[in-house]
KEMARTI-724085 format. One record per residue (C-alpha): x negated, y negated, z negated; residue number from 1. Coordinates in steps of 0.25 Angstrom, whole numbers. Each point is the difference from the previous one (the first is absolute). Layout:
% residues N
- X|Y|Z|NUM
...
END
This chain:
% residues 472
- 202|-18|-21|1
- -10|-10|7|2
- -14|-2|-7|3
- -2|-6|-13|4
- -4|-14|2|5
- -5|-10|-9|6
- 6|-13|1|7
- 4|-9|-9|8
- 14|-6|-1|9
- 7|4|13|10
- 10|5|-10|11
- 4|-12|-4|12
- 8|4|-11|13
- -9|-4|-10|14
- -10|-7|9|15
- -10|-8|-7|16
- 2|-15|3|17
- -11|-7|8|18
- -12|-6|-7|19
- 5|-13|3|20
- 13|2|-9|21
- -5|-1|-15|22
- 4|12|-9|23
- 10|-3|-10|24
- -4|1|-16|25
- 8|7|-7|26
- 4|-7|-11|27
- 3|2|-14|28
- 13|0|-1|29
- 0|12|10|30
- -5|7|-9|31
- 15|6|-5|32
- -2|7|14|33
- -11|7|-1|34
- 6|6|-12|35
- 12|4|6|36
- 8|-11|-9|37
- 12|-7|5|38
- 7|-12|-3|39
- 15|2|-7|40
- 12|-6|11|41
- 13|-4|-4|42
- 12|9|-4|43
- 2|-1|15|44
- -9|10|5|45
- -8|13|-8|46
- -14|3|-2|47
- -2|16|-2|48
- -12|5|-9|49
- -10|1|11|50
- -2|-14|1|51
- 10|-1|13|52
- 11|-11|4|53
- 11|4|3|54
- 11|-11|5|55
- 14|5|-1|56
- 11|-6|7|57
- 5|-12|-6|58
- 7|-14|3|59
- -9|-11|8|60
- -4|-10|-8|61
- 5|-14|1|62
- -7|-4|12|63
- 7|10|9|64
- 14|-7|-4|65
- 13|11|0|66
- -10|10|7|67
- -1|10|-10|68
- 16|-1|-2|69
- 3|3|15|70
- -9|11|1|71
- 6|7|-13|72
- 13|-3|8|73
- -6|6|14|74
- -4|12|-10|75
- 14|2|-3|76
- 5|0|13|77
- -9|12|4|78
- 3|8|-11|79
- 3|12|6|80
- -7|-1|14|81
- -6|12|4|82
- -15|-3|6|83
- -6|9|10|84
- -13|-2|-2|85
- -11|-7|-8|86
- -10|-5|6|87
- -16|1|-8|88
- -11|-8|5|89
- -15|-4|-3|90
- -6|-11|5|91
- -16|-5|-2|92
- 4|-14|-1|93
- -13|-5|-3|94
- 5|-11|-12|95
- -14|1|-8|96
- -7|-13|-1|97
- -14|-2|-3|98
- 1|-7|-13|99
- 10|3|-11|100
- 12|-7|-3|101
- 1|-5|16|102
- 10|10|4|103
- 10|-7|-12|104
- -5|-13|6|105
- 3|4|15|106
- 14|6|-3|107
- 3|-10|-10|108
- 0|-11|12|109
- 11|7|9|110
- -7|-4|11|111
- -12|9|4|112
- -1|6|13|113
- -5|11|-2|114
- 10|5|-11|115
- 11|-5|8|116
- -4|9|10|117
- -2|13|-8|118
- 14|-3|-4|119
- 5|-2|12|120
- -4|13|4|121
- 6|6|-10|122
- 13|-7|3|123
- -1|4|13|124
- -1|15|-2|125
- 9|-1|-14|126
- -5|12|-8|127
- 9|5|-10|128
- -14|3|-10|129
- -13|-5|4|130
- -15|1|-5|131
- -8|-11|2|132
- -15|2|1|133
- -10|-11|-5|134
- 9|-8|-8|135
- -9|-5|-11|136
- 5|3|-14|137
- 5|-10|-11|138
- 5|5|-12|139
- 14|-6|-1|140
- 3|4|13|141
- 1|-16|2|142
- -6|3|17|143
- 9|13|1|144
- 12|-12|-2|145
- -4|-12|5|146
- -2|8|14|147
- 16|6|-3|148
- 4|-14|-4|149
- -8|-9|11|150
- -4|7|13|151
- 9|16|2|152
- 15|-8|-5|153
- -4|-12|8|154
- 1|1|17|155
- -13|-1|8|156
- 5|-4|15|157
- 14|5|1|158
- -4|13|-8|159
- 11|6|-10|160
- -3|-4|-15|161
- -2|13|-7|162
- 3|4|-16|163
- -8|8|-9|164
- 7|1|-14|165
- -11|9|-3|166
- -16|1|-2|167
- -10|6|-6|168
- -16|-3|-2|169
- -11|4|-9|170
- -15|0|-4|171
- -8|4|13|172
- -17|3|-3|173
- -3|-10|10|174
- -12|-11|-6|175
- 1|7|-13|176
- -14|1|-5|177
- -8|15|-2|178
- -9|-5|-9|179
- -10|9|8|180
- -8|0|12|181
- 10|8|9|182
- -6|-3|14|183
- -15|4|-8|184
- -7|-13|8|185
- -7|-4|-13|186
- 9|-12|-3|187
- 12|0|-11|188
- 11|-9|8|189
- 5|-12|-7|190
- 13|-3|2|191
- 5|-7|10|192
- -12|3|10|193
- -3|9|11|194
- -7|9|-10|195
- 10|0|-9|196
- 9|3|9|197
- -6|12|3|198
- -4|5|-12|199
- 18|-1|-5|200
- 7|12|-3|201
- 7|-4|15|202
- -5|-9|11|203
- 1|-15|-5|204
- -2|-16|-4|205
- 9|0|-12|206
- 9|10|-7|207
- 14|2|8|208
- -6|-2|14|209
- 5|10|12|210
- 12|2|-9|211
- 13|5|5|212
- 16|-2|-4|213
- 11|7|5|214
- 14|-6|3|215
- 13|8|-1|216
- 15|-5|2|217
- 2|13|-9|218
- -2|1|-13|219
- -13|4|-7|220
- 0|10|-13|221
- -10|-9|-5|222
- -2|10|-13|223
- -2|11|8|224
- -12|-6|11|225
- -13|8|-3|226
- -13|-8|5|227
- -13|8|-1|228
- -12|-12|-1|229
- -6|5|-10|230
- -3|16|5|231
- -13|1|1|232
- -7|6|13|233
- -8|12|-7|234
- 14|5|-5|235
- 3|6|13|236
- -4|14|2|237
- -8|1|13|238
- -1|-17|2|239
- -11|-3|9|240
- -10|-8|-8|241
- -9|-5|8|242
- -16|5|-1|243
- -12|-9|-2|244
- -9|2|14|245
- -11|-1|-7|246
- 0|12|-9|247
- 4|13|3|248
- 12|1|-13|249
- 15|1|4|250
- 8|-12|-5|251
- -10|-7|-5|252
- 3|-16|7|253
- 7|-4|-13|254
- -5|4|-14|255
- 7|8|-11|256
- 5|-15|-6|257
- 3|-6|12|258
- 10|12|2|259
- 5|0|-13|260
- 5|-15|3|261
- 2|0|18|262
- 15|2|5|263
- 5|6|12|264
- 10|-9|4|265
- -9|-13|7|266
- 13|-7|-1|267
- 11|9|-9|268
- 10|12|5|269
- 15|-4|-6|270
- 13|10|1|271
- 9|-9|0|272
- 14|7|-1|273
- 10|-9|8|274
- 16|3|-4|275
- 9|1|13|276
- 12|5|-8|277
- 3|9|-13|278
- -8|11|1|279
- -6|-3|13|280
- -14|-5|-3|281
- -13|-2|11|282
- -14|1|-6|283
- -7|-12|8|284
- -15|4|0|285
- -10|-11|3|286
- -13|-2|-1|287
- -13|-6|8|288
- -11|8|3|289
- -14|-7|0|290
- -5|-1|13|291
- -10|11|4|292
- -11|-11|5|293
- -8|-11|-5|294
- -14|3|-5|295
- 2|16|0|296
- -14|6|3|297
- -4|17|-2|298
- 11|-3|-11|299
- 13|-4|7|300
- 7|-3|-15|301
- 10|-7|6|302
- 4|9|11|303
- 1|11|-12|304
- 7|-9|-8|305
- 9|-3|12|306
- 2|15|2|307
- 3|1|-15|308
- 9|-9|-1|309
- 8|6|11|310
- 0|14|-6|311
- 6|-6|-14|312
- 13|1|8|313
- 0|11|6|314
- -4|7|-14|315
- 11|-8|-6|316
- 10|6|9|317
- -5|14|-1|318
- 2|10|-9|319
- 0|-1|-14|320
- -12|6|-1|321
- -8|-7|11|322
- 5|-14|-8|323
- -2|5|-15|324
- -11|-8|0|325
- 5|-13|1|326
- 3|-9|-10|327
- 6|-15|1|328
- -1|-12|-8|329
- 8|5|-11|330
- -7|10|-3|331
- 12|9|7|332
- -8|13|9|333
- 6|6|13|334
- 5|-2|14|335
- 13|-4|5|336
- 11|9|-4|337
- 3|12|11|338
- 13|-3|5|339
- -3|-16|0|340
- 4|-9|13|341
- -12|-9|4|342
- -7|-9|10|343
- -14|-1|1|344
- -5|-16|5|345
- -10|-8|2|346
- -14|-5|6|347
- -7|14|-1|348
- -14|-4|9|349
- 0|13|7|350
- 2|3|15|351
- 3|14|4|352
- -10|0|10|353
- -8|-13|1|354
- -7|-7|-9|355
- -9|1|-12|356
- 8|8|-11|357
- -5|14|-5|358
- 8|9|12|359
- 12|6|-5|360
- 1|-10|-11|361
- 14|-5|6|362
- 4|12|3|363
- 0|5|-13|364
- 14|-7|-1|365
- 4|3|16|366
- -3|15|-1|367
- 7|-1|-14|368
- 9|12|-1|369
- 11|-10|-7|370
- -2|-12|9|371
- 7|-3|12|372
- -11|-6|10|373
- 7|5|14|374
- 5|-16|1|375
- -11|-8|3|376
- 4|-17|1|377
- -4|-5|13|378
- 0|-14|5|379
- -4|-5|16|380
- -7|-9|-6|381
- -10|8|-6|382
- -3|6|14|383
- 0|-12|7|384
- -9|-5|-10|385
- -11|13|3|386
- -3|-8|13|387
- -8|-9|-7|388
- -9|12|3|389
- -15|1|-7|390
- 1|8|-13|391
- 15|5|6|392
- -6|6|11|393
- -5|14|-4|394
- 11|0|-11|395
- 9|11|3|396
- 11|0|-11|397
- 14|-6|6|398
- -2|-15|3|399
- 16|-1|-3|400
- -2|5|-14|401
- -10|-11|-4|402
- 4|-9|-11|403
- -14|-9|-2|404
- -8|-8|11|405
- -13|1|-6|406
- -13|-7|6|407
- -2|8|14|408
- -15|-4|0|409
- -9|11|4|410
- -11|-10|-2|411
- 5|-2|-16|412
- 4|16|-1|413
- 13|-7|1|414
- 11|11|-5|415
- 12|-4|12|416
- 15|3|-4|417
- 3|10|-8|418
- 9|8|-7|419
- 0|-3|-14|420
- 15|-2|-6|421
- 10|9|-4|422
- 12|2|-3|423
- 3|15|-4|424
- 12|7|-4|425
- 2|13|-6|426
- 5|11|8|427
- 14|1|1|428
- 3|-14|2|429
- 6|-3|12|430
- -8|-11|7|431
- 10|-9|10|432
- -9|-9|5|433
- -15|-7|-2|434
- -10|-9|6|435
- -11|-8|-2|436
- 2|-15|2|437
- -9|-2|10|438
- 7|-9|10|439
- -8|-2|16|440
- -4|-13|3|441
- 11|-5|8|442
- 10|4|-11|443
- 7|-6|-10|444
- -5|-3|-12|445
- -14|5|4|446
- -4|-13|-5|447
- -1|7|-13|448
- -10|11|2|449
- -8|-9|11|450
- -14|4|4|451
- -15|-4|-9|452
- 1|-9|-8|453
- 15|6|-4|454
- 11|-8|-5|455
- 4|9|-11|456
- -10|13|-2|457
- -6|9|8|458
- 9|12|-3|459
- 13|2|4|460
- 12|2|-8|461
- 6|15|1|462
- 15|5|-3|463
- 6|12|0|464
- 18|3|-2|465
- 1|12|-7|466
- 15|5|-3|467
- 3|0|-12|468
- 17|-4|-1|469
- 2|-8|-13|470
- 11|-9|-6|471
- -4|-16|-3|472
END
C-alpha cells in the first residue's frame, strides 16, 4: 500500500463540486427522505417496509404503444430456454447532480448526453443485473424508470436497446442531516452547504445524493431484500472508531450521542435477492463505501469508515457467529444464510495495493475464505491509460485490473487509476468470462470512457458471467 496522502477529491465518487457551482438547499419537501419515507406507486410496482422501491415487471404504458404486448409474447417464446450464464455487473455511473430534483429533470428530457452515455454503456456490455453507483434517490423510484423508459430501452448510436423488467432502490444516508458536528470544526452544517454536507449521516447536498439502484431482467423477491441503513457504526464488535489527536482516549472523535445516532453505511448495504428460476436464488450485495480521503487528519474517520463498511460483508458472509451482530432495517439479526448463493458488487474505494484505504481493507473480501477473487476483470484500457504517468508511476498494482482514471497529479496528491469496483462471487461459482469496459483509444466505442473531462464517469463498468444453468 503506497503512503497515506491527503488530497481531497481525487476519488471523485463523491467529489465536492467546485466553489463556483452553488450547493443545492435541500428543500422541504425532502424532508420524507431524511426519514426514510417513500411515496406510495401504483398497483404496478411494490414498496417493501424499509422504504424501498421495488419495480416489477409490468406492461409499458401507453407511450410505448404494443411494446409491453410483444415482449410478453418474446417471453413466451423463450419459455424453456436454458441460459448458460448471467452476467452481474456494477457500474459508478456518476448520475448525481448538485441540486435536488435535477436528475428527474435531466432524465425527464430524453436527451442528456451524459445519461445517454451511461446507458449506452450499459447496452453495450448487456448485464443481466447491474448496480448502479451515484444514482440519486427519489422516493417513487420515478429516476430509476424514467432511465429504463427513456435512455437503457432507447439506442444510443447503433447500440441494442436493452430491457429491465426489474429494479430496485431505496433510502441512501447521503445529505441526511446528523444534527451534530461530526467533522468536530466548530460549525453545525446547514443543509444544503458544504458544512452541512459534511456534518450528514453520509457525504452530501441533499438527502438521496451518491444513491444507487440496481437493474435486473430477473425478478426481484422484493419481500425478502434486507437493507441495513439504519445499523449503527458502534454495533460492530472491534469497528475502527476513529481517535480524537488531541487527547490521549481511544474512540473518542465522536461523543456518546453522536454514536448513538451515526451509521455505518455512508450510502446503505442492500441484499437484494434476485430470482433466476424456482428455487435458484442469488443474494446481490451492494453497497458504496465512503471514500477513505477528504479532510482525514490523525483521525482517518473516513478511511476507518471505508475499512468498516467493507468488513460488513465479509461478516455478513461468515459464520453465524462472526455476523450475529447484525441487525437490518426490520429489526431481523444475522448474516446471510450458510448455504446461500451470492454476488458481492459495487464501488468499494479500496485498491489492493495503491491508494489511500486502510491496507487489507479490500482484502477483507479478496482473502475471504467464501469469496472467489482468483478472476480479477481487466481492460487494455486501463493500462493504456497508466501512461498518462504522474501519480501512476510508482503504482505497482496491475494497470489491466484498474477500473477508475483518477487525477494523476502528483502536484494535487492526485490518486491515478485505481482499482476500486468489484464484482465478487462466492466460491463455487463458475466464473466464464469478465472484463472491465475499458476500451483503448483507437477502439470502438471508446468514446464512451474518454479521457478528463470524461463523457460519462471516471470509473469503469465491471462484469462478470458466472454459471449458473436456469430456465426463462
Amino acid at each position: 500500500m503506497s503512503a497515506r496522502r491527503g488530497y481531497r477529491a481525487s476519488m471523485t465518487t463523491q467529489s465536492r463540486p467546485p466553489a463556483t457551482r452553488a450547493a443545492a438547499v435541500a428543500t422541504a419537501a425532502l424532508a420524507c427522505l431524511a426519514l426514510g419515507l417513500t411515496t406510495v406507486l401504483p398497483a404496478a410496482s411494490a414498496g417493501s417496509s424499509d422504504g424501498g422501491v421495488s419495480a416489477q415487471e409490468k406492461p409499458k404504458k401507453d407511450k410505448h404503444g404494443d411494446k409491453g404486448k410483444d415482449r410478453d409474447k418474446s417471453k413466451e417464446n423463450d419459455k424453456g430456454k436454458v441460459d448458460k450464464d448471467v452476467r452481474f455487473s456494477t457500474f459508478n455511473a456518476s448520475l448525481n447532480r448538485t441540486a435536488a430534483g435535477q436528475l428527474l429533470t435531466d432524465l425527464a428530457s430524453g436527451t442528456n448526453a451524459q445519461a445517454a452515455n451511461a446507458a449506452e454503456t450499459i447496452q453495450r456490455t448487456a448485464p443481466d443485473v447491474v448496480l448502479v453507483n451515484e444514482f440519486d434517490y427519489d422516493a417513487g423510484g420515478k429516476a430509476a424508470e424514467l432511465f429504463r423508459d427513456n435512455y437503457l430501452e432507447k439506442s444510443w448510436h447503433g447500440s441494442t436497446p436493452i430491457d429491465y423488467p426489474y429494479y430496485y432502490v431505496a433510502p441512501s444516508n447521503t445529505g441526511m442531516p446528523s444534527g451534530f458536528d461530526l467533522d468536530n470544526d466548530g460549525v453545525l452544517g446547514a443543509p444544503g452547504t458544504q458544512d452541512g454536507a459534511d456534518d450528514s449521516l453520509g457525504f452530501g447536498f441533499f438527502p438521496g445524493q451518491y444513491g444507487m439502484v440496481v437493474y435486473s431482467k430477473y425478478p426481484i423477491a422484493t419481500d425478502e431484500v434486507r437493507t441495513f441503513q439504519s445499523f449503527l457504526w458502534k454495533d460492530m464488535p472491534g469497528a475502527l472508531l476513529p481517535n480524537d489527536p488531541a487527547t490521549e482516549a481511544l474512540a473518542d472523535w465522536y461523543s456518546a450521542a453522536e454514536l448513538a445516532t451515526f451509521r455505518l453505511s455512508s450510502k446503505s448495504h442492500w441484499d437484494v435477492p434476485i430470482t433466476l428460476a424456482k428455487n435458484k436464488t442469488v443474494h446481490f450485495l451492494v453497497s458504496h463505501p465512503t471514500p477513505p480521503v477528504f479532510d482525514d487528519g490523525q483521525d482517518d474517520r473516513n478511511g476507518k469508515r471505508n475499512h468498516d463498511e467493507i468488513r460488513f460483508w465479509a461478516d455478513y458472509i461468515s459464520t453465524k457467529a462472526a455476523s450475529s451482530y447484525i441487525y437490518d432495517d426490520k429489526g431481523v439479526k444475522g448474516g446471510l444464510h450458510r448455504g446461500a448463493k451470492f454476488v458481492i458488487a459495487g464501488d468499494q474505494n479500496s485498491d489492493p495495493v495503491d491508494g489511500d484505504s486502510i491496507d487489507g481493507a479490500i482484502q477483507q473480501l479478496l482473502d475471504h475464505p467464501r469469496v472467489d477473487s482468483r478472476t480479477a476483470p481487466e481492460s487494455a484500457g486501463g493500462v493504456e491509460a497508466a501512461l498518462q504517468g504522474g501519480t501512476n508511476v510508482p503504482q505497482s498494482g496491475p494497470d489491466a485490473q484498474d477500473t477508475a482514471d483518477f487525477d494523476d497529479a502528483i502536484i494535487r496528491n492526485g490518486s491515478g487509476n485505481l482499482r476500486v469496483d468489484y464484482v465478487l462471487p462466492r466460491k463455487g461459482l463458475k466464473v466464464l468470462a469478465s472484463e472491465v469496459f475499458w476500451p483503448v483509444a483507437s477502439a470502438p466505442f471508446s468514446y464512451l470512457t474518454g479521457v478528463f473531462p470524461f463523457p460519462t464517469s471516471d470509473h469503469r463498468l465491471v462484469w462478470m458471467d458466472l454459471k449458473l444453468n436456469h430456465k426463462h
